[in-house]
C-alpha positions as CSV (number, residue, x, y, z in Angstrom):
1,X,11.0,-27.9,-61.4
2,X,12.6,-28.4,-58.3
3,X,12.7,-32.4,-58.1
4,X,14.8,-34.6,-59.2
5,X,14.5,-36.6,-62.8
6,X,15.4,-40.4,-63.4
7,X,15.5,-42.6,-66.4
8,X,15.3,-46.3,-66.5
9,X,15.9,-47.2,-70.4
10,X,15.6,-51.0,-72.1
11,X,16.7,-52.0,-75.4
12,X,17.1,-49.9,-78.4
13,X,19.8,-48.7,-80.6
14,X,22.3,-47.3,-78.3
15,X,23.1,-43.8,-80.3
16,X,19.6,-43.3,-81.2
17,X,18.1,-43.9,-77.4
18,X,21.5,-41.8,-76.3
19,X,20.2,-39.1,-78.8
20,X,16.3,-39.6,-77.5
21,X,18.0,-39.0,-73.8
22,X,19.5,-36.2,-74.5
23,X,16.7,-34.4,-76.4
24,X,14.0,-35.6,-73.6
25,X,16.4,-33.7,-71.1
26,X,16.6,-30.5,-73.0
27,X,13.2,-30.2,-73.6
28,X,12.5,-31.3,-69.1
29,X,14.8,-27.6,-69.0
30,X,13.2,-25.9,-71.6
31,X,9.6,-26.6,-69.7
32,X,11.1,-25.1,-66.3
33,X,12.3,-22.1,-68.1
34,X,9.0,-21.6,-69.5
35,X,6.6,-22.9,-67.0
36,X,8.2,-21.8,-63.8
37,X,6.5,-19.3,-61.7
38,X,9.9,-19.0,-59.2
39,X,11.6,-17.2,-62.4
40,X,10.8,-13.7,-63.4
41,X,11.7,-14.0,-66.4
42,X,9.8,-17.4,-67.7
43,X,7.0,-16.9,-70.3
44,X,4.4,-18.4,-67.5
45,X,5.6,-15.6,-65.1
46,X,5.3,-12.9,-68.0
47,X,1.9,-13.9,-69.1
48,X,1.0,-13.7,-65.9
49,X,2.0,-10.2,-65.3
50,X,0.5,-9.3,-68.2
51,X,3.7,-8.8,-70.4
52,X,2.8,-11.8,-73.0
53,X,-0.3,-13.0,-74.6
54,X,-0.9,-16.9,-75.0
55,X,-0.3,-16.5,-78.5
56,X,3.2,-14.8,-78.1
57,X,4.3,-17.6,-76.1
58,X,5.8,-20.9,-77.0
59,X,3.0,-23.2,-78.6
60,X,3.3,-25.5,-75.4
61,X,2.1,-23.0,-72.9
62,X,-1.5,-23.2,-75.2
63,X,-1.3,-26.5,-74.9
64,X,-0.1,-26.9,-71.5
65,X,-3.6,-24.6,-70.2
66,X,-5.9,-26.2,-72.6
67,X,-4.8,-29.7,-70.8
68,X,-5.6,-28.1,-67.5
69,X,-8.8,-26.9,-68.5
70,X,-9.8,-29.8,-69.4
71,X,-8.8,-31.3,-65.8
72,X,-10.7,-28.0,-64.5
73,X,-13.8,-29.1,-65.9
74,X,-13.3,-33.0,-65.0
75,X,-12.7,-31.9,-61.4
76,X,-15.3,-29.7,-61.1
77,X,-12.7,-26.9,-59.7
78,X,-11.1,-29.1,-57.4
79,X,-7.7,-29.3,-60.1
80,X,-7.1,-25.4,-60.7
81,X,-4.5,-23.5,-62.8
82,X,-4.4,-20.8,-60.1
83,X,-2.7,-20.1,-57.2
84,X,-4.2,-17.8,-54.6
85,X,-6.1,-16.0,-57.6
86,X,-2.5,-16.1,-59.7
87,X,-2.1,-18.1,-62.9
88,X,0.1,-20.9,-62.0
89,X,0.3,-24.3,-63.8
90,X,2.5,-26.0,-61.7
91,X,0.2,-28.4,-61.0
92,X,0.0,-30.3,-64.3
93,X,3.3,-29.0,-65.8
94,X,5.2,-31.8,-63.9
95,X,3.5,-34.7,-65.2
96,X,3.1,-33.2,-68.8
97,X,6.9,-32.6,-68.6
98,X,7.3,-36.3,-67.5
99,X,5.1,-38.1,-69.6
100,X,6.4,-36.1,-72.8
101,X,10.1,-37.2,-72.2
102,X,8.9,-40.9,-71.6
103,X,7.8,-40.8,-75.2
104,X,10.4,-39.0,-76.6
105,X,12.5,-41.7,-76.0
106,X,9.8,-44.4,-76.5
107,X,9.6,-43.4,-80.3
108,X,13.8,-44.1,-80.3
109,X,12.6,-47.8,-80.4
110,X,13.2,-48.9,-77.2
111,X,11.3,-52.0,-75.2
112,X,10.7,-50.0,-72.0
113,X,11.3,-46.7,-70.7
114,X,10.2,-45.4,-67.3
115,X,10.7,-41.9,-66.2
116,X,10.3,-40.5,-62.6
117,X,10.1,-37.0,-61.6
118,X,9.9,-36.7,-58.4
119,X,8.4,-39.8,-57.2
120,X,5.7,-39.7,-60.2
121,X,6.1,-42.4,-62.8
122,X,5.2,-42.6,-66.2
123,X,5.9,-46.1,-67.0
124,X,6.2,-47.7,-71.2
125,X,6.2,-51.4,-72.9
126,X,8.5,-53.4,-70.4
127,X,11.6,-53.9,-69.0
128,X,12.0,-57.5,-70.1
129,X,9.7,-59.6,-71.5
130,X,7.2,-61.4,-69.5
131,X,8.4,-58.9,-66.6
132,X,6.3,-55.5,-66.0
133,X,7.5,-52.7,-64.0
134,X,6.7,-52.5,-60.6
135,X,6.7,-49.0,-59.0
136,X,6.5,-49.3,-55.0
137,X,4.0,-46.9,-52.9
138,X,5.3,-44.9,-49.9
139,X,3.4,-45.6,-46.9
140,X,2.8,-41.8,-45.4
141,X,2.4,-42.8,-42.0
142,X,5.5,-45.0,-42.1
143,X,8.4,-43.5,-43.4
144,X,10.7,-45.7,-45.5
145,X,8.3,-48.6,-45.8
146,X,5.8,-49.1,-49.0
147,X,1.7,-48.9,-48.6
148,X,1.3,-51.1,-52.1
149,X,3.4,-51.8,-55.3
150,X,1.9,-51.3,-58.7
151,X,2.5,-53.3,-61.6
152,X,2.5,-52.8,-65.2
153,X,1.4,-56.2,-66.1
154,X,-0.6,-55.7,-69.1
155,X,-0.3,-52.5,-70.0
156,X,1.3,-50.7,-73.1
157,X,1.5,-47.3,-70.6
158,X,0.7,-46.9,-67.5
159,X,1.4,-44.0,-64.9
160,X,1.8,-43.6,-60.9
161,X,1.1,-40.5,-59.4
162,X,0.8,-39.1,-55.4
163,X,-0.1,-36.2,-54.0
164,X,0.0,-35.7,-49.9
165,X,1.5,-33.8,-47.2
166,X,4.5,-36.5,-46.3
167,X,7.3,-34.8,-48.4
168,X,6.4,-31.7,-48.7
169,X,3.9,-30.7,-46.1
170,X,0.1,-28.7,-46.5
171,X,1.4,-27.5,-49.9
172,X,-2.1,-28.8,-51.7
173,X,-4.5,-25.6,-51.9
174,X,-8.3,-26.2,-51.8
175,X,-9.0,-23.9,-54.8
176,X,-12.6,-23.0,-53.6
177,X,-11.2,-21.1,-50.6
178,X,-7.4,-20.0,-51.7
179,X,-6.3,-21.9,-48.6
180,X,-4.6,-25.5,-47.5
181,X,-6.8,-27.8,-48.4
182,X,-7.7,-29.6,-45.0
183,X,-9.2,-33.3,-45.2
184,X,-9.3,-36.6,-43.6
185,X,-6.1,-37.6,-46.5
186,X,-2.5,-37.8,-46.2
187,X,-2.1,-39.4,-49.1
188,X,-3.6,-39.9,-52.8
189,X,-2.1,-42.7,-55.6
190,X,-3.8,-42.7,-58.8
191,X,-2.6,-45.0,-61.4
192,X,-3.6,-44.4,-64.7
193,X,-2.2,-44.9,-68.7
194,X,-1.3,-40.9,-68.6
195,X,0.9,-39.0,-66.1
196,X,-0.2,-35.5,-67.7
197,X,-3.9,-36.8,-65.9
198,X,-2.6,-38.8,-63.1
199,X,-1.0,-36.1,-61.7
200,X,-3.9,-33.2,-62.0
201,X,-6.1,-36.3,-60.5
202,X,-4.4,-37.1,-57.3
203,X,-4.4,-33.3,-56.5
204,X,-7.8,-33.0,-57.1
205,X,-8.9,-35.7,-54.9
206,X,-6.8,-35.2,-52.2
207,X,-7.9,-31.4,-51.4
208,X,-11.6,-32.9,-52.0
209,X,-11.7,-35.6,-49.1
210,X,-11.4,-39.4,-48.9
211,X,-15.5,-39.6,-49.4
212,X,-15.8,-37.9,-52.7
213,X,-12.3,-37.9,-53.6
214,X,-13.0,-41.4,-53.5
215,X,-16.0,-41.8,-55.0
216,X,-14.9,-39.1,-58.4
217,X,-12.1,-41.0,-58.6
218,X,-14.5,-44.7,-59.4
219,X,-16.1,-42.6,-61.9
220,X,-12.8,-41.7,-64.1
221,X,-12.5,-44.3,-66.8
222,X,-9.1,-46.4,-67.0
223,X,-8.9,-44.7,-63.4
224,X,-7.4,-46.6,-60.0
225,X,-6.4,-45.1,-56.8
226,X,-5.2,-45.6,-53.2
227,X,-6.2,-43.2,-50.3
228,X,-4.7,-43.3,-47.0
229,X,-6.4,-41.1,-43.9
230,X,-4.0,-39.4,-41.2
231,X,-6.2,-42.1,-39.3
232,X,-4.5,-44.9,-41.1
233,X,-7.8,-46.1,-43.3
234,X,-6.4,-47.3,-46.4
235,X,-9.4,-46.9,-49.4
236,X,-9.0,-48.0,-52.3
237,X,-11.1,-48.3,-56.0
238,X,-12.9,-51.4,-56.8
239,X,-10.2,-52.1,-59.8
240,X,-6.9,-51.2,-57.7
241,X,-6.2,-55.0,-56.5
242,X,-5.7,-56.3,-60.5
243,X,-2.3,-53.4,-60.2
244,X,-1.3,-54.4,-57.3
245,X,1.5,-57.1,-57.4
């Protein structure tokens, strides 16, 4: 998928969560042999072209477009599963992916498992009891230094996700137009109990704006979120402060 992968593992029986790691990482290849669009050969890449129909694929390529229908609809458009006019699910493949190896290993029996791909974290029970995970923010504008730290406290499940330009430039795509999405944001954090959704919701409200982006994102259930402008306005949803610590 092009990122980097890590695990952070508590408790459990040590084969068992050995044997939960090793099948969660299997399956974080099997979903880039399928889902990528960089190989020619992938089943995403193939259905694309024509060469496949959904139901000759794997089961989780049906599964994998339903979910981003669904963030289609929620969005309005603003989450797409194209790419200048070109299926491409790349959007919410990464946070599926991630979220689906976090319980994989959950159901070994472990007390907490967080896994990060690529800066996005989908975060389970607790590292220790009466501790939470805390996942630190990147400040955009400052490189090395963290705009907030989220915390678990309280939560069975709970997911970090960022879109922005910092790391990887105007990559986001405004899907109404087929161009870079231009707005007032460098930066989108949504927190949330699901990756597979934090993920396709930070996208969608960074290529809408900080106004609405801001204002979809209060009406999302279970839903919080940091923005940060390139003008250094930090906005935030009315429930963000009670995950911040």
């Amino acid at each position: 998928m092009g990122t980097v992968f890590s695990f952070d593992i508590r408790g459990g029986e040590p084969r068992a969560v050995r044997a939960a790691l090793r099948e969660a990482v299997a399956e974080l290849h099997r979903a880039d042999a399928v889902f990528s669009t960089y190989r020619e050969d992938s089943q995403v890449s193939r259905l694309a072209r024509g060469e496949l129909t959904v139901e000759e694929c794997d089961p989780e390529v049906a599964e994998v477009l339903a979910l981003g229908a669904e963030a289609e609809g929620a969005s309005d458009g603003w989450f797409s599963l194209r790419y200048r006019g070109e299926l491409d699910p790349t959007g919410i493949v990464k946070g599926w992916a991630a979220e689906r190896a976090a319980r994989r290993i959950g159901a070994a029996g472990v007390s907490g498992v967080s896994v990060n791909g690529g800066g996005d974290v989908q975060l389970l029970g607790a590292p220790e009891p009466q501790r939470p995970w805390r996942v630190g923010v990147s400040d955009p504008l400052r490189p090395g230094g963290l705009a907030a730290v989220v915390s678990s406290a309280g939560a069975a499940e709970l997911a970090v996700a960022t879109s922005g330009t910092a790391e990887r430039g105007a990559h986001i795509v405004d899907p109404r137009t087929g161009r870079s999405a231009v707005t007032d944001l460098v930066a989108v954090t949504v927190v949330a109990p699901r990756l597979t959704w934090a993920d396709c919701w930070a996208t969608a409200a960074f290529a809408m704006g900080s106004r609405q982006g801001l204002a979809w994102l209060e009406s999302l259930p279970d839903v919080e979120a940091l923005l940060i402008t390139a003008g250094d306005e930090v906005r935030c949803t009315a429930g963000l402060a009670a995950r911040l610590g």
